[in-house]
N, CA, C and O atoms as CSV, one atom per row, in Angstrom:
chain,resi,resn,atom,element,x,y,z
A,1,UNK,N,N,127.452,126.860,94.515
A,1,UNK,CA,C,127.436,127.097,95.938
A,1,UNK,C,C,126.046,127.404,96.477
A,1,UNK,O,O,125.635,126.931,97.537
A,2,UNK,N,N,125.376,128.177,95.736
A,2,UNK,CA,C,123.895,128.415,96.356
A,2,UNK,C,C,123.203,127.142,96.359
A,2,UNK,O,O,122.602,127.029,97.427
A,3,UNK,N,N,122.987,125.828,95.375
A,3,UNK,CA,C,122.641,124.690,95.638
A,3,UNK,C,C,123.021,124.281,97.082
A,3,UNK,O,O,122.229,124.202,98.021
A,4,UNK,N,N,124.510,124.003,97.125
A,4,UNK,CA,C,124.811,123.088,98.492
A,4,UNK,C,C,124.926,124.007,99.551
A,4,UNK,O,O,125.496,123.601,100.564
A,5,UNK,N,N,124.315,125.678,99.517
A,5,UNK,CA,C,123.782,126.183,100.948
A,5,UNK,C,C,122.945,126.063,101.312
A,5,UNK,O,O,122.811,125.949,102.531
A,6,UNK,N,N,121.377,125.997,100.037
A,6,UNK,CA,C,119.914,125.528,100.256
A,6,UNK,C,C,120.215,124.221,100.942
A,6,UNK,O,O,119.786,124.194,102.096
A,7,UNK,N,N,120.839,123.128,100.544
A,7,UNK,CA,C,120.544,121.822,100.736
A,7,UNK,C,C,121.422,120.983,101.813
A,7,UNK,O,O,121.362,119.821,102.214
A,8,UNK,N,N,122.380,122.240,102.143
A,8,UNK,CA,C,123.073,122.278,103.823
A,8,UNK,C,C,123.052,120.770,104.283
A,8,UNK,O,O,122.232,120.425,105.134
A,9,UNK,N,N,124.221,119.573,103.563
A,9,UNK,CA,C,124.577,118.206,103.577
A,9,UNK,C,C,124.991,118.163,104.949
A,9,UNK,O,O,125.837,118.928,105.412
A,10,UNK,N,N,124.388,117.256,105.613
A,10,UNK,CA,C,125.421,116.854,106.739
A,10,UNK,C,C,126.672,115.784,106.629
A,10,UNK,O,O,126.810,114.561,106.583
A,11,UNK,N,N,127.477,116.930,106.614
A,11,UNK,CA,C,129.249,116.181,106.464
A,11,UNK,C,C,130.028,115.373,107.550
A,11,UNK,O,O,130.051,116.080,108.557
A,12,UNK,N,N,130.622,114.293,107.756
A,12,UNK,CA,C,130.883,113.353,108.434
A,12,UNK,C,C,132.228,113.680,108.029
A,12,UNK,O,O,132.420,112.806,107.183
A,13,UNK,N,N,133.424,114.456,108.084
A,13,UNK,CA,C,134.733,114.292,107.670
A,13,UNK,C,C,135.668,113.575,108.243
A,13,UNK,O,O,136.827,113.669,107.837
A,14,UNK,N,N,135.348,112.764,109.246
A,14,UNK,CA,C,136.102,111.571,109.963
A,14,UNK,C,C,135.904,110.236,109.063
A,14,UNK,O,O,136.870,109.552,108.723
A,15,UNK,N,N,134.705,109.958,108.745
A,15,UNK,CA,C,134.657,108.957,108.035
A,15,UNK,C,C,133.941,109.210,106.338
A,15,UNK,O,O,133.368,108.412,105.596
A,16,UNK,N,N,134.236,110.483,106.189
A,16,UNK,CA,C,134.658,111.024,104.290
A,16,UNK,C,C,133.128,110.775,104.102
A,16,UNK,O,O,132.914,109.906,103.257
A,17,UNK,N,N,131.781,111.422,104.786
A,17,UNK,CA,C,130.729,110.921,103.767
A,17,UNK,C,C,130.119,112.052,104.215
A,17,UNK,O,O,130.552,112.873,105.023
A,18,UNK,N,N,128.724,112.029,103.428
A,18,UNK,CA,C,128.150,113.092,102.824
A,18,UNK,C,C,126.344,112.875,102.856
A,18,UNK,O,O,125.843,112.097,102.044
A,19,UNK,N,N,125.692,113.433,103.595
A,19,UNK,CA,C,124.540,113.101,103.898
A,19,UNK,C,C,123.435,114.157,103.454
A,19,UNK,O,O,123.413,115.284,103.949
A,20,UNK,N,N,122.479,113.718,102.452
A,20,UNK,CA,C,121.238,114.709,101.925
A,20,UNK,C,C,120.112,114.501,102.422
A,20,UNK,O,O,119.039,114.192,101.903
A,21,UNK,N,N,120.517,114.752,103.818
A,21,UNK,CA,C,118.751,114.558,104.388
A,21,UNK,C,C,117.943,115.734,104.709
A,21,UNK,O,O,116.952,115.734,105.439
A,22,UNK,N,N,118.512,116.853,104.032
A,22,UNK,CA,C,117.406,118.011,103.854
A,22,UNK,C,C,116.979,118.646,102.803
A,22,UNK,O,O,117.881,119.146,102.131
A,23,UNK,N,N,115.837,118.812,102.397
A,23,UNK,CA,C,115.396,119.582,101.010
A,23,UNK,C,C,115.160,121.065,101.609
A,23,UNK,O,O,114.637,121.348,102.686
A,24,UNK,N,N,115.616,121.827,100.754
A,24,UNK,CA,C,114.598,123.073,101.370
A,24,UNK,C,C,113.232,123.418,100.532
A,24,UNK,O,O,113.487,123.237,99.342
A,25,UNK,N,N,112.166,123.755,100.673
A,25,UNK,CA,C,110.697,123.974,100.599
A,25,UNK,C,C,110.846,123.902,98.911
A,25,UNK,O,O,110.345,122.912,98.377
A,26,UNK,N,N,111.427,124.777,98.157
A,26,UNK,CA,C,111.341,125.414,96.982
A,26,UNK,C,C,112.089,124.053,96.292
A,26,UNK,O,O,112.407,124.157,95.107
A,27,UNK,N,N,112.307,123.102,96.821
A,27,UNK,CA,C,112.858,122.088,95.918
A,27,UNK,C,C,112.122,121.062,95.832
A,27,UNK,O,O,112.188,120.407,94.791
A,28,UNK,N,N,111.105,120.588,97.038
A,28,UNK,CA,C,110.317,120.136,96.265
A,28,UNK,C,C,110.194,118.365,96.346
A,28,UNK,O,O,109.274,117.583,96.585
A,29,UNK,N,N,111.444,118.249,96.057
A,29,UNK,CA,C,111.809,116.490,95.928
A,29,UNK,C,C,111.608,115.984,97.344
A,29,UNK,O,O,111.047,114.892,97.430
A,30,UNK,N,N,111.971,116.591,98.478
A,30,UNK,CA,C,111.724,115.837,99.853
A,30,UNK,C,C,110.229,115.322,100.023
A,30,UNK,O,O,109.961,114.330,100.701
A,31,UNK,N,N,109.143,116.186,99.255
A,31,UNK,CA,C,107.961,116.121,100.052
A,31,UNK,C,C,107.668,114.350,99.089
A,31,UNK,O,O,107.589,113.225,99.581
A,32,UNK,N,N,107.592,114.709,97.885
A,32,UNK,CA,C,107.734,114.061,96.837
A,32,UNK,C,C,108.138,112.380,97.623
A,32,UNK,O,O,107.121,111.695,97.732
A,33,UNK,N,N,109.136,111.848,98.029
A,33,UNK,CA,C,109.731,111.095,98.918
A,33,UNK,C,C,109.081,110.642,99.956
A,33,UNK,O,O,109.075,109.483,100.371
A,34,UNK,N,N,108.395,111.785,100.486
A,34,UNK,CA,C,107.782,111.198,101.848
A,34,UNK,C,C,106.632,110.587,101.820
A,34,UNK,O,O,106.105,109.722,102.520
A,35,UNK,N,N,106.213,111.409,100.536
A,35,UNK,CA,C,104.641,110.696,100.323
A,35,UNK,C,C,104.748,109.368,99.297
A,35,UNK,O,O,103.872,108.567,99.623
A,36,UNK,N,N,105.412,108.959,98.350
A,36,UNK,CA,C,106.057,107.648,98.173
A,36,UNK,C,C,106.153,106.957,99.245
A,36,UNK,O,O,105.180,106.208,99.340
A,37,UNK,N,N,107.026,106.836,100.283
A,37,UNK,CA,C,107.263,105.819,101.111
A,37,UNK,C,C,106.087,106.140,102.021
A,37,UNK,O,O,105.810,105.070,102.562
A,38,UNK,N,N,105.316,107.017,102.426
A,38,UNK,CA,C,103.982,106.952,102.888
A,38,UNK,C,C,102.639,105.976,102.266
A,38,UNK,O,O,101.821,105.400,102.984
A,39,UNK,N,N,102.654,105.964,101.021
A,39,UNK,CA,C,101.662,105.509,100.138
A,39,UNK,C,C,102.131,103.567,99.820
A,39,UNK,O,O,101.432,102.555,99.769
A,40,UNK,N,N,103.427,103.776,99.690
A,40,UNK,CA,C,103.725,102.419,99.854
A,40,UNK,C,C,103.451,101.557,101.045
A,40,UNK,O,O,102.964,100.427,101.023
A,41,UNK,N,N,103.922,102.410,102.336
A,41,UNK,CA,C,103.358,101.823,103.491
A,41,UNK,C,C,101.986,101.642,103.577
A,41,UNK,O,O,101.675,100.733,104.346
A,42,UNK,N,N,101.194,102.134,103.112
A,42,UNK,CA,C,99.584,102.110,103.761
A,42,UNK,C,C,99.491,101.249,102.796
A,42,UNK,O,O,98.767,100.380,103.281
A,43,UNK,N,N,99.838,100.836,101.431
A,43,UNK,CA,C,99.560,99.563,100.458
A,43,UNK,C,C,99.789,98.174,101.388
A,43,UNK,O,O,98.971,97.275,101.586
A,44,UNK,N,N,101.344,98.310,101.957
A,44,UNK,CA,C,101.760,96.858,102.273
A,44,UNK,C,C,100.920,97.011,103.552
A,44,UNK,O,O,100.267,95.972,103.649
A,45,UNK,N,N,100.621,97.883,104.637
A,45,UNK,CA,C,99.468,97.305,105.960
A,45,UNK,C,C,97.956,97.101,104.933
A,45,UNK,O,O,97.123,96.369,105.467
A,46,UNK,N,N,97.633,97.564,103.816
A,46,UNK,CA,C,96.254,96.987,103.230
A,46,UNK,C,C,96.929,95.264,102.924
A,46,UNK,O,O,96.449,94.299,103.518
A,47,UNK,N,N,97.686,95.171,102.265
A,47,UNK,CA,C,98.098,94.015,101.910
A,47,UNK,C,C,97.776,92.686,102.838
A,47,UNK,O,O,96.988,91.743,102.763
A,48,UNK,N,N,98.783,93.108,103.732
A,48,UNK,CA,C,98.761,92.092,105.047
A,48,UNK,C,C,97.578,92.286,105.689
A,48,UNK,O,O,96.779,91.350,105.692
A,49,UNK,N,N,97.343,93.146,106.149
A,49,UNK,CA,C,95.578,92.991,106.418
A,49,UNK,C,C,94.227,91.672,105.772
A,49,UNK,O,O,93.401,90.920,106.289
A,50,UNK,N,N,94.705,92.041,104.342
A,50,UNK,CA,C,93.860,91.410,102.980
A,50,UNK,C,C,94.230,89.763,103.835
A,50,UNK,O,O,93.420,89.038,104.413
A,51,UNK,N,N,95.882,89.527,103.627
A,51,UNK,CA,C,96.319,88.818,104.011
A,51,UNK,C,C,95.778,87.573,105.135
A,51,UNK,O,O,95.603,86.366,104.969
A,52,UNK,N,N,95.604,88.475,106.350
A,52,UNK,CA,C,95.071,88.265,107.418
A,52,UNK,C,C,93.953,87.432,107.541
A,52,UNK,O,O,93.747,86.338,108.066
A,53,UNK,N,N,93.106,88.466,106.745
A,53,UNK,CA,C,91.768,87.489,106.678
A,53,UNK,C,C,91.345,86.285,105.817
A,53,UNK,O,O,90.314,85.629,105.967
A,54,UNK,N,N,92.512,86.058,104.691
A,54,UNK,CA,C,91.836,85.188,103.484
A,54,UNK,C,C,92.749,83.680,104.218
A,54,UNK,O,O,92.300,82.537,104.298
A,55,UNK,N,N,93.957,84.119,104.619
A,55,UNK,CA,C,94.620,82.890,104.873
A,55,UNK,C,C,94.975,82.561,106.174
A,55,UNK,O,O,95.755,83.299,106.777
A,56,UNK,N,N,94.570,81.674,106.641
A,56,UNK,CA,C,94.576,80.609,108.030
A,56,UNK,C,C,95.879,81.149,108.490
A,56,UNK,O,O,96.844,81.351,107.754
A,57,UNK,N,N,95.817,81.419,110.076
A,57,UNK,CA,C,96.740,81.665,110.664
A,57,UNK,C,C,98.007,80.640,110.834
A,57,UNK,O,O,99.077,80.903,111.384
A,58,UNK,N,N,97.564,79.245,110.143
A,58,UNK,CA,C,98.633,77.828,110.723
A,58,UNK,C,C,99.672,78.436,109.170
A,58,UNK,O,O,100.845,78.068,109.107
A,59,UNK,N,N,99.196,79.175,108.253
A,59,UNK,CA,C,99.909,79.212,106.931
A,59,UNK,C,C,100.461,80.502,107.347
A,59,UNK,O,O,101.164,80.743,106.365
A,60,UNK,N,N,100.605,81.409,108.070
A,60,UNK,CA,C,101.188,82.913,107.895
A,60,UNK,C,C,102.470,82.945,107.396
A,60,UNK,O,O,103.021,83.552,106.477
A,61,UNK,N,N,102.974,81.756,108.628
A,61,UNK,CA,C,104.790,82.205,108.544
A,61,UNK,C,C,104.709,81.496,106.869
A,61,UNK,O,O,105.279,80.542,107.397
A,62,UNK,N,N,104.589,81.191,105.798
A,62,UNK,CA,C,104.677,80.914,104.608
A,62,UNK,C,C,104.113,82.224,103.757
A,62,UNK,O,O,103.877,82.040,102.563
A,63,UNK,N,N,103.836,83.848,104.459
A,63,UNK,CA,C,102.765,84.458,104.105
A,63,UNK,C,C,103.575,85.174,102.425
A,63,UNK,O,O,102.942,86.048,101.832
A,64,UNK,N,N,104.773,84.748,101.916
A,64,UNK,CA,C,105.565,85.371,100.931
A,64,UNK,C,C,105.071,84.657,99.503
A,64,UNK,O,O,104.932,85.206,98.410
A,65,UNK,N,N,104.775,82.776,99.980
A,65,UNK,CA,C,103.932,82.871,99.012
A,65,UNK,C,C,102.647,83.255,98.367
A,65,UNK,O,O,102.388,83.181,97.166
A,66,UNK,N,N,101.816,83.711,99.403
A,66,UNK,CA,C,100.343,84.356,99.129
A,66,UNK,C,C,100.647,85.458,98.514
A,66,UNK,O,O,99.864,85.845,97.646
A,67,UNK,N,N,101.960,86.308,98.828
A,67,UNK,CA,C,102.045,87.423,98.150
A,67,UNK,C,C,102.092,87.895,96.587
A,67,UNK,O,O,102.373,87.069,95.719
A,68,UNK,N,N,101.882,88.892,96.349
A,68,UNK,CA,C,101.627,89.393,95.314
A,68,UNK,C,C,102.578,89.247,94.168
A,68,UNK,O,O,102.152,88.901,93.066
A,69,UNK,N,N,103.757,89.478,94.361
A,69,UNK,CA,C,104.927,89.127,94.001
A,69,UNK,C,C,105.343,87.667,93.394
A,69,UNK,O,O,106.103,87.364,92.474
A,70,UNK,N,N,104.578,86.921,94.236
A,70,UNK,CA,C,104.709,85.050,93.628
A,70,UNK,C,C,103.431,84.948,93.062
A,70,UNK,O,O,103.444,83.906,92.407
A,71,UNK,N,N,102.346,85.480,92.974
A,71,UNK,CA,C,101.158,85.371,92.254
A,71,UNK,C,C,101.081,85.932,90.917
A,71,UNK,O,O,100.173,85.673,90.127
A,72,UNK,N,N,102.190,86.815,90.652
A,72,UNK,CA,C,102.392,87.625,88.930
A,72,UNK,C,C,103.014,86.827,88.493
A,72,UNK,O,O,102.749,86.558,87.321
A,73,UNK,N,N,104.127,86.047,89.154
A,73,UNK,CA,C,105.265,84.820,88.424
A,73,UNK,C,C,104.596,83.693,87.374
A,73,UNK,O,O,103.654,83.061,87.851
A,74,UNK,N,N,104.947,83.405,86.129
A,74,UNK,CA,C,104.306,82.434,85.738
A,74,UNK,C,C,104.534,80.905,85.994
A,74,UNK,O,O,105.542,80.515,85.404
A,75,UNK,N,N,104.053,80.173,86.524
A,75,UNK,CA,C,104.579,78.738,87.017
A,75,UNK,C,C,105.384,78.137,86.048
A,75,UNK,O,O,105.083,78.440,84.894
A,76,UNK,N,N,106.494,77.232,86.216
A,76,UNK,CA,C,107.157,76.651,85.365
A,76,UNK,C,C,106.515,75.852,84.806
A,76,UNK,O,O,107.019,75.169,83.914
C-alpha cells in the first residue's frame, strides 16, 4: 500500500484501466524517462537537420531511405 500511495495511479473505473503517470521524487524512474525521450529527440532534430543539408530537397519525401536505419542493413 505505501508503493501505490507514493505513486497515486490515475484510475479510470468506467473503462477498468489504470494509469502511472506519476513518480514521486525518491523513485527516481520518471526523471530517468524524461531525459531518454529528451535525448532521443534532440538526436532525431540533429538527424534531420544532417539530413537537410546533404540531400536535395526534390529527394526528401524518400528521406527513410537516407536514414540511418536503411544504411546499417546489409544489401541483398
Amino acid at each position: 500500500m505505501p508503493w501505490l500511495a507514493a505513486h497515486n495511479p490515475e484510475i479510470d473505473w468506467e473503462k477498468e484501466k489504470v494509469k502511472m503517470t506519476w513518480c514521486p521524487p525518491i523513485c527516481g524512474k520518471r526523471k530517468q524517462e524524461v531525459k531518454e525521450k529528451l535525448v532521443k529527440r534532440t538526436r532525431e532534430d540533429k538527424d534531420k537537420e544532417i539530413l537537410r543539408k546533404l540531400v536535395p530537397k526534390k529527394f526528401w519525401k524518400w528521406r527513410k531511405i537516407f536514414g540511418k536505419k536503411k544504411l546499417e542493413r546489409m544489401p541483398v
